[in-house]
FIKOL-233556 format. One line per field, with one value per atom (N, C-alpha, C): atom name; x, y, z; residue in one letter. Coordinates in pm, whole numbers, padded with zeros to 5 digits. Each point is the difference from the previous one (the first is absolute). Example, Ala and Ser with C-alpha at 12.3 -4.5 7.8 and 13.67 -1.06 7.14 Angstrom:
REM FIKOL-233556
at <- c(N | CA | C | N | CA | C)
u <- c(01319 | -00089 | 00090 | -00035 | 00082 | -00077)
v <- c(-00569 | 00119 | 00120 | 00105 | 00119 | 00109)
w <- c(00780 | 00000 | 00000 | -00072 | 00006 | 00073)
aa <- c(a | a | a | s | s | s)
***
This chain:
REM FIKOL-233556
at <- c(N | CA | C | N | CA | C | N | CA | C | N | CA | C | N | CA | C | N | CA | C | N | CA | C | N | CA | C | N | CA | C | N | CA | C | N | CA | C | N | CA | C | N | CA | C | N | CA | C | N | CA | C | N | CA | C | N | CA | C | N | CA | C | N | CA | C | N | CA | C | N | CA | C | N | CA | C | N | CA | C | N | CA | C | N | CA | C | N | CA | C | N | CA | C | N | CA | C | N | CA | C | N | CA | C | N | CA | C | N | CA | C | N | CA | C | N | CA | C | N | CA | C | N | CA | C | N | CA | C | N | CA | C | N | CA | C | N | CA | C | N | CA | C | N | CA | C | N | CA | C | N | CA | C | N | CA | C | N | CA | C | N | CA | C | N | CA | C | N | CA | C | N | CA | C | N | CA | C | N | CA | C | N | CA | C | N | CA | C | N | CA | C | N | CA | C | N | CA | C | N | CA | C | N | CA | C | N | CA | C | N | CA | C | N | CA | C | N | CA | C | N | CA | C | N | CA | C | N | CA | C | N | CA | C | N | CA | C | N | CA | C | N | CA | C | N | CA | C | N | CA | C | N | CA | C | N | CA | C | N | CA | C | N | CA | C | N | CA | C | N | CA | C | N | CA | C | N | CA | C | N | CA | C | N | CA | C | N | CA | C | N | CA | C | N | CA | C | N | CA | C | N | CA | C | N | CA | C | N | CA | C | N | CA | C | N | CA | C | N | CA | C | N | CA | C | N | CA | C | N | CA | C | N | CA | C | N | CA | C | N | CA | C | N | CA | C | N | CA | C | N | CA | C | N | CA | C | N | CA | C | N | CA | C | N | CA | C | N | CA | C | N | CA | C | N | CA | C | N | CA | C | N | CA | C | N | CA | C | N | CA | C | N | CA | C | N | CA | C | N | CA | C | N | CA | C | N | CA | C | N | CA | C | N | CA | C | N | CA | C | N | CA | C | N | CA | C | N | CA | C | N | CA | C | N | CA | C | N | CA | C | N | CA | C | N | CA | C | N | CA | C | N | CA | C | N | CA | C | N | CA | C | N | CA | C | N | CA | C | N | CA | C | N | CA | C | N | CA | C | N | CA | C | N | CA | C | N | CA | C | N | CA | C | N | CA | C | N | CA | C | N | CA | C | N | CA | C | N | CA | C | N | CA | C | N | CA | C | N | CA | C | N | CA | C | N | CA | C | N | CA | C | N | CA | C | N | CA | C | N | CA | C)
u <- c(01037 | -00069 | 00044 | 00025 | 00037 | -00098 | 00000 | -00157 | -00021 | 00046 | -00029 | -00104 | 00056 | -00090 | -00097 | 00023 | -00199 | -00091 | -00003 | -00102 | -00013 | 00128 | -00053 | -00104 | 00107 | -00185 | -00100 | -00068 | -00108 | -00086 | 00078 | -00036 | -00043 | 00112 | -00061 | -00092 | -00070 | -00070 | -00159 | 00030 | -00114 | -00066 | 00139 | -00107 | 00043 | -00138 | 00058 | 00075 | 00043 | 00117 | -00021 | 00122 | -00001 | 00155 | 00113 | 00102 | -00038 | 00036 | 00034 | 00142 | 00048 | 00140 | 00024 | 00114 | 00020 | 00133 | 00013 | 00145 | 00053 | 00119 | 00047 | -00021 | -00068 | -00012 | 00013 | -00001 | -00016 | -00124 | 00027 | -00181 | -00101 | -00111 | -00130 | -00111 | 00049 | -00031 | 00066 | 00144 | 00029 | -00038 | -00013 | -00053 | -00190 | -00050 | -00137 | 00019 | 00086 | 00014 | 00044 | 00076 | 00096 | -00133 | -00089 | -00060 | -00174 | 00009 | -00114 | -00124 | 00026 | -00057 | -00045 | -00134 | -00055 | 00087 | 00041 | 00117 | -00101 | -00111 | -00081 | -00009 | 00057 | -00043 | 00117 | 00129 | 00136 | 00044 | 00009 | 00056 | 00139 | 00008 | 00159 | -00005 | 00085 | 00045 | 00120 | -00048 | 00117 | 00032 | 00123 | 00062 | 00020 | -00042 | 00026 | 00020 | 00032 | 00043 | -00065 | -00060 | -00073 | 00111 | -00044 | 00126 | 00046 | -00075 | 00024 | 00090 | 00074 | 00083 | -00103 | -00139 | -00053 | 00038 | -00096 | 00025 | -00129 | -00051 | -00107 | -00036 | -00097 | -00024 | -00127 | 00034 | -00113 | -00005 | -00161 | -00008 | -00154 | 00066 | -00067 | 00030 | -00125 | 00007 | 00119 | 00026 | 00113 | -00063 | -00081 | -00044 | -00016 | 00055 | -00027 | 00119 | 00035 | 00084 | -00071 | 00142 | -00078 | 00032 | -00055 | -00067 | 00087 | 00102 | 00063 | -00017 | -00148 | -00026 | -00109 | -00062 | -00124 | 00037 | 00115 | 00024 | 00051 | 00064 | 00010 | -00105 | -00116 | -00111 | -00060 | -00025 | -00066 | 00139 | 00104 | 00054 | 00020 | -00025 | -00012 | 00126 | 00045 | 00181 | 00012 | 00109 | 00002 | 00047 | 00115 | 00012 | 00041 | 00047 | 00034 | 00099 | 00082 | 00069 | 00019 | 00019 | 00067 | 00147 | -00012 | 00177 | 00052 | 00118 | 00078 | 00016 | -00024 | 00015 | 00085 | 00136 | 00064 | -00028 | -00074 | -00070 | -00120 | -00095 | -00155 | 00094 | 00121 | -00016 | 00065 | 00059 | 00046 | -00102 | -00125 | -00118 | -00092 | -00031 | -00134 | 00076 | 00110 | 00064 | -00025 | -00072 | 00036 | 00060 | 00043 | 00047 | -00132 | 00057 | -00132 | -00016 | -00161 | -00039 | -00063 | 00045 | -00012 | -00086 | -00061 | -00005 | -00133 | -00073 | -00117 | -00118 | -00049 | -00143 | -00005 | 00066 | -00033 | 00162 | 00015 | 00111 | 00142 | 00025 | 00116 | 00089 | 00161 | 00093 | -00035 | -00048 | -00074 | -00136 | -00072 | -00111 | -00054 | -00037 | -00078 | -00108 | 00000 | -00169 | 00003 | -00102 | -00058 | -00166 | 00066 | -00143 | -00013 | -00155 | -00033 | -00092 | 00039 | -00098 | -00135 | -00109 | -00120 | -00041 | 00036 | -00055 | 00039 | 00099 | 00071 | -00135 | -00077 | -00131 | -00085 | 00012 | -00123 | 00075 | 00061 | 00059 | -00019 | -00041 | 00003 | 00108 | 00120 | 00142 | 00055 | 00148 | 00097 | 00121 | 00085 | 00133 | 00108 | 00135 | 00098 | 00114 | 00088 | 00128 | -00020 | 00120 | -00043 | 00137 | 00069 | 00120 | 00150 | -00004 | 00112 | -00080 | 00087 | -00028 | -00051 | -00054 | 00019 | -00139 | -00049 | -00176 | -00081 | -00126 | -00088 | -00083 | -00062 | -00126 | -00066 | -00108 | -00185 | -00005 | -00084 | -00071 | -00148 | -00077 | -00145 | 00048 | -00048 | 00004 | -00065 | -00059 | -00037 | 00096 | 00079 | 00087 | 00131 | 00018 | 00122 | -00082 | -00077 | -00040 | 00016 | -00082 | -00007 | 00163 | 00102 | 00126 | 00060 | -00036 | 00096 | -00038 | -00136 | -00058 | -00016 | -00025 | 00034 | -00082 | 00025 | -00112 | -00082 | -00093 | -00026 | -00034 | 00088 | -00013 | 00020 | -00058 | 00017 | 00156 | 00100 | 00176 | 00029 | -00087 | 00062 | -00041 | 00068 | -00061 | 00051 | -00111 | 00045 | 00118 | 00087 | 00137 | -00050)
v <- c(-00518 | -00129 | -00075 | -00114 | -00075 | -00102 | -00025 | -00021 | -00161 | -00059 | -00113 | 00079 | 00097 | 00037 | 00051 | 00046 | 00068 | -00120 | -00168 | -00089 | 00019 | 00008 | -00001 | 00058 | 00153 | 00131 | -00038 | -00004 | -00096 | -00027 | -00170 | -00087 | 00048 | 00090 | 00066 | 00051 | 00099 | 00094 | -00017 | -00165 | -00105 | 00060 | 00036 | 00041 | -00111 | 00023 | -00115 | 00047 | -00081 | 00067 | -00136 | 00060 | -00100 | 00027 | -00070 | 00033 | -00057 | 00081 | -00018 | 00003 | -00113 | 00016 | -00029 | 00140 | 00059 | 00016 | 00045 | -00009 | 00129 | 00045 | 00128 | 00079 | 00123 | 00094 | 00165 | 00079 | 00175 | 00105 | -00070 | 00114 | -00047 | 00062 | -00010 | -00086 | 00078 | -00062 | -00101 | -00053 | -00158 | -00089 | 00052 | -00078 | -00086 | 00082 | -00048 | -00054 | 00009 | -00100 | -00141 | 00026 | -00110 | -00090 | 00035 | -00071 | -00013 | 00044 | 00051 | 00020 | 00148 | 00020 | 00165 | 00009 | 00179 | 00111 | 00056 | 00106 | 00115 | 00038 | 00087 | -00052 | -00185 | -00029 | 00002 | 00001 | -00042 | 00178 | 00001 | 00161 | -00014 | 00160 | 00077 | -00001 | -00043 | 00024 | 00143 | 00141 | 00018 | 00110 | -00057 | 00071 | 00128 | 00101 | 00153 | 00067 | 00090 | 00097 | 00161 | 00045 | 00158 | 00069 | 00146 | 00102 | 00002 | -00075 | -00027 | -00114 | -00058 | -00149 | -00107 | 00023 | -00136 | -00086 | -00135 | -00064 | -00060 | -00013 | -00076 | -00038 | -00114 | -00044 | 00033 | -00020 | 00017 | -00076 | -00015 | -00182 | 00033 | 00008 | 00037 | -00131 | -00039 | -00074 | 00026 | -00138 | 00011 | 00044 | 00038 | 00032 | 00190 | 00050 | 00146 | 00082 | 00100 | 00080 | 00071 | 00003 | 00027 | 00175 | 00082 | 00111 | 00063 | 00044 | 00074 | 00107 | 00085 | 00082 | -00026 | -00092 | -00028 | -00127 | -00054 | -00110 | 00100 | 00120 | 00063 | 00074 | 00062 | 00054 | -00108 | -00143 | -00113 | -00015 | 00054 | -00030 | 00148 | 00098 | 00095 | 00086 | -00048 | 00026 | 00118 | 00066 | 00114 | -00073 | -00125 | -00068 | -00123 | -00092 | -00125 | -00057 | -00028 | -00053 | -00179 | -00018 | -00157 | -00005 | -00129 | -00002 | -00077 | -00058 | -00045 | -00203 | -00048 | -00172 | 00013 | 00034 | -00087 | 00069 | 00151 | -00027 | -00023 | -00022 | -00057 | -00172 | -00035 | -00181 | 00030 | 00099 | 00029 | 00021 | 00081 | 00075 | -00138 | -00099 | -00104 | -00125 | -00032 | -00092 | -00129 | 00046 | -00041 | 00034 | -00071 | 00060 | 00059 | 00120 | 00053 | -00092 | -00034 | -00072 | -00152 | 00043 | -00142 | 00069 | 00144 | 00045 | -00012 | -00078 | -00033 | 00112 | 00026 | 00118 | 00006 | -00099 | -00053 | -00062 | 00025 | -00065 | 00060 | 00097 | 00074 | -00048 | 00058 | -00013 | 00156 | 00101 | 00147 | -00004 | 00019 | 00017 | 00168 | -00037 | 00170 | 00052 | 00086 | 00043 | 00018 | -00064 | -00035 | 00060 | 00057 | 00044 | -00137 | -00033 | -00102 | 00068 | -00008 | 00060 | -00065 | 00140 | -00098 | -00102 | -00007 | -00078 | -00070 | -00096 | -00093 | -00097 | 00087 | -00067 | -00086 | 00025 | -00054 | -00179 | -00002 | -00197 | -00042 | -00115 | -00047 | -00079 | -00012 | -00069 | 00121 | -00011 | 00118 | -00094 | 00018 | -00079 | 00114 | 00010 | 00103 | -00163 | 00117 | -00114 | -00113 | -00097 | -00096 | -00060 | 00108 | 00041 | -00046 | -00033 | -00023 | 00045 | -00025 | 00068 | -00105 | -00144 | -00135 | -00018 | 00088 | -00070 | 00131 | -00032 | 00098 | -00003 | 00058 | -00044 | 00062 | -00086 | -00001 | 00053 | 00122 | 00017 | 00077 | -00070 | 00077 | 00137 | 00141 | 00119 | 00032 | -00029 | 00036 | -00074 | -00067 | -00047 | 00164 | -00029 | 00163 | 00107 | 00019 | 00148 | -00054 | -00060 | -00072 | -00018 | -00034 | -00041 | 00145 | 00053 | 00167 | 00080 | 00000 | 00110 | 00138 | -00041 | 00078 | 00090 | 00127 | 00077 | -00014 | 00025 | -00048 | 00125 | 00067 | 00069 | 00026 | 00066 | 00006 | 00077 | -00084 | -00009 | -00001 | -00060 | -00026 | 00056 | -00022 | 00067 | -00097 | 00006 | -00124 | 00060 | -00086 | -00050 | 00092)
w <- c(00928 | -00002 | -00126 | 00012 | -00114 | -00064 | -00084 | -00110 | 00090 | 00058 | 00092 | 00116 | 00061 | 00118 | -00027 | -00144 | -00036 | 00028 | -00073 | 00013 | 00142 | 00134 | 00111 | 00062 | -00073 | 00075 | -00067 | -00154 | -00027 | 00085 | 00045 | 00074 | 00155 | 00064 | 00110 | 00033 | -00143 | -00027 | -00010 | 00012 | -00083 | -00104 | -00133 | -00133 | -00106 | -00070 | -00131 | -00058 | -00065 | -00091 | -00116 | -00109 | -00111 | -00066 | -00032 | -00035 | -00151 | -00153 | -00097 | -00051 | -00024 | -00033 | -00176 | -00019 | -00114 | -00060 | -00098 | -00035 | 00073 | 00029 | 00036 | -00031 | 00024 | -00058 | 00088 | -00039 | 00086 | -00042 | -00126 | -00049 | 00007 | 00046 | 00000 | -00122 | -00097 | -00150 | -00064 | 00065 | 00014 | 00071 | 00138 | 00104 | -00048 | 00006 | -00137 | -00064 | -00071 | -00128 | 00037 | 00065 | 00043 | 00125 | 00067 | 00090 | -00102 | -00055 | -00079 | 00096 | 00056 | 00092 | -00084 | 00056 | -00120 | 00090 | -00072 | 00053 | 00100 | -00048 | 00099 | 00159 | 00013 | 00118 | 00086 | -00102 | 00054 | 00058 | 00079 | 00073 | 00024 | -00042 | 00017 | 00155 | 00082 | 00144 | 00027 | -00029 | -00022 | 00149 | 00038 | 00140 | -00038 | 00059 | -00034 | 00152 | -00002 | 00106 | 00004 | 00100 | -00013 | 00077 | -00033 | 00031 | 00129 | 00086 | 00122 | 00049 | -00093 | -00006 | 00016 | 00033 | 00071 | -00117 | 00007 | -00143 | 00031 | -00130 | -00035 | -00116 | 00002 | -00117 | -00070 | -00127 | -00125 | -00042 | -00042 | -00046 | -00135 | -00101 | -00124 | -00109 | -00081 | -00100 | -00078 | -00088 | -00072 | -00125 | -00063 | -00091 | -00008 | 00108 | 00023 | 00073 | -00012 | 00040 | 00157 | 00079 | 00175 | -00068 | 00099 | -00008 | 00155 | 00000 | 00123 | 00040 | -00058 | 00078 | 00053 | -00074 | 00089 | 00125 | 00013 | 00085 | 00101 | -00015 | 00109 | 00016 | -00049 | 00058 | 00104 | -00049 | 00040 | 00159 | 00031 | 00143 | 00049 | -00026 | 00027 | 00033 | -00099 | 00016 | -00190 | 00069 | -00145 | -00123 | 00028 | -00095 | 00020 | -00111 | -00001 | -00106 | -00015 | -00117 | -00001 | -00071 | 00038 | 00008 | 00072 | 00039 | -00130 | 00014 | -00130 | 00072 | -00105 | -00019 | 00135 | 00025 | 00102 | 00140 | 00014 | 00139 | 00043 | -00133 | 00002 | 00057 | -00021 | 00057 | 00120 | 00024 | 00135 | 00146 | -00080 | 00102 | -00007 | -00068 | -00057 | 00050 | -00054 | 00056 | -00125 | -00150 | -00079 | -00112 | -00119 | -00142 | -00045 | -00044 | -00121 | -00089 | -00068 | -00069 | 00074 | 00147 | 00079 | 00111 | 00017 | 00134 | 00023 | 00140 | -00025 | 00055 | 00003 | 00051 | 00160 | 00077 | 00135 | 00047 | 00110 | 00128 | -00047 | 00009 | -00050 | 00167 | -00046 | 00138 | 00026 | -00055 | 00058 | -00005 | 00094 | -00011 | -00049 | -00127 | -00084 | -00007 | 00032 | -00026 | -00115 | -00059 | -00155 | -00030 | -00134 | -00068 | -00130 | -00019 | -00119 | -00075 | -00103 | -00144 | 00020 | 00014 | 00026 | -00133 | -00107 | -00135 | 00048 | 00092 | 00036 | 00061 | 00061 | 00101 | -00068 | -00157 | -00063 | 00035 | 00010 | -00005 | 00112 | 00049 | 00095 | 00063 | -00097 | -00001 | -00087 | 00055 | -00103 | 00000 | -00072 | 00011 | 00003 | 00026 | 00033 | 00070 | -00018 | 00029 | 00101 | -00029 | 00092 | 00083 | 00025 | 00067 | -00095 | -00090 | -00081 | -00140 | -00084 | -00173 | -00085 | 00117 | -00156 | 00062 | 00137 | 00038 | 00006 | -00022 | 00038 | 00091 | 00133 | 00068 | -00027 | -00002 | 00022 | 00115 | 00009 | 00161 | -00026 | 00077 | 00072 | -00033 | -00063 | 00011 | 00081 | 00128 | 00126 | 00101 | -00030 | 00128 | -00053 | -00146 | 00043 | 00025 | 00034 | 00070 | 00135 | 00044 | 00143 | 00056 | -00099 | 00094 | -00053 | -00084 | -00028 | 00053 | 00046 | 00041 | -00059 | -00155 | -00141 | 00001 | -00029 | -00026 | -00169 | -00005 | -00177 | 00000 | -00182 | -00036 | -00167 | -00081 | -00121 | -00044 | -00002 | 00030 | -00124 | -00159 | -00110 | -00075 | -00153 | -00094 | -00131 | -00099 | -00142 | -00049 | -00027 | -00071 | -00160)
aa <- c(x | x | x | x | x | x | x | x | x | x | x | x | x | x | x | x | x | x | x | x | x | x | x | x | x | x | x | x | x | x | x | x | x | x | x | x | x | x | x | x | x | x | x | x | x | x | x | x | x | x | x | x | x | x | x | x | x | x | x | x | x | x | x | x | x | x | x | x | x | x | x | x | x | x | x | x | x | x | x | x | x | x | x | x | x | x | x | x | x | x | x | x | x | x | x | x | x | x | x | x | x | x | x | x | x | x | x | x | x | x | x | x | x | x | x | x | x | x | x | x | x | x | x | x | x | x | x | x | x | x | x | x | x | x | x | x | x | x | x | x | x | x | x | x | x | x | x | x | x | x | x | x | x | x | x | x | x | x | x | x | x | x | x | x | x | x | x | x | x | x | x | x | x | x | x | x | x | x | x | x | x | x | x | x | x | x | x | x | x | x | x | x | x | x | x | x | x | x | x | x | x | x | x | x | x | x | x | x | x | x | x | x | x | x | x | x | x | x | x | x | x | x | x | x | x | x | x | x | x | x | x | x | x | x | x | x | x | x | x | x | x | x | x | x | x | x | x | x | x | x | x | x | x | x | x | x | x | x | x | x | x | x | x | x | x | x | x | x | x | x | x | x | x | x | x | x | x | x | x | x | x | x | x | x | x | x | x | x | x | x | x | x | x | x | x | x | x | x | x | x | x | x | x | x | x | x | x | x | x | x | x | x | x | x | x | x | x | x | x | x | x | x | x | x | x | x | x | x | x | x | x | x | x | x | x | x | x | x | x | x | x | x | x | x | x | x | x | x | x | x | x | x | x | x | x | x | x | x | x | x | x | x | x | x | x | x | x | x | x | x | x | x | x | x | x | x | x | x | x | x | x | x | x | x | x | x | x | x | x | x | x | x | x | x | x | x | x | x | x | x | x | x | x | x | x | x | x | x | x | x | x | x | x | x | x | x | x | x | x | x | x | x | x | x | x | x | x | x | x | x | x | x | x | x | x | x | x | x | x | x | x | x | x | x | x | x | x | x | x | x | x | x | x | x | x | x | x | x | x | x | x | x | x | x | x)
***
């Protein structure tokens, strides 16, 4: 999917959304800075893979380190690793640093850090590296069909 067809699914999806546009960036703790957005709200999207090849996503605050044994307890798989920058844009269908929580070109089964729940909006990529989206944290469970689980741990 290319960061044009994400506003589409959005729009299909009928969820709000909100695009913040930012300077370029790939890290988490730039991306904040740069949108001045609180980093606990801005989430890591990160494409990982269990020993089984499936692929799925983890979707943990940028303020915290994801937790890969508990993201594979939480899918019931023995393990999980993450994949590397150029096949997380191969499997998501965006650049890392750009990858948004919702409308991948693979559809993943996704676990979300329950601390994530306390917001009623979260922000995470906004399909390129220079925007961020705003979304309802009940429209990405609702369109991920995420399991929530305690996935992270403090930095």
């Amino acid at each position: 999917m290319n960061p044009s067809d994400l506003e589409g699914y959005l729009k299909k999806n009928r969820v709000w959304y909100r695009f913040i546009y930012k300077s370029e960036t790939v890290h988490t703790a730039d991306a904040a800075k740069a949108a001045g957005v609180e980093i606990g709200r801005l989430t890591k999207n990160l494409v990982s893979e269990t020993d089984e090849g499936e692929y799925v996503l983890l979707i943990v605050p940028g303020n915290r380190r994801v937790n890969l044994k508990a993201a594979a307890k939480a899918l019931g798989v023995r393990r999980v690793k993450l994949v590397s920058f150029e096949r997380a844009e191969e499997i998501s269908g965006y650049p890392p640093g750009g990858t948004p929580s919702v409308g991948h070109k693979v559809f993943m089964r996704t676990v979300i850090d329950r601390s994530l729940l306390d917001y009623e909006t979260v922000y995470c990529g906004g399909g390129s590296r220079d925007r961020l989206l705003e979304l309802r944290t009940r429209d990405v469970l609702r369109l991920s069909k995420a399991v929530i689980a305690d996935i992270s741990k403090i930095m």
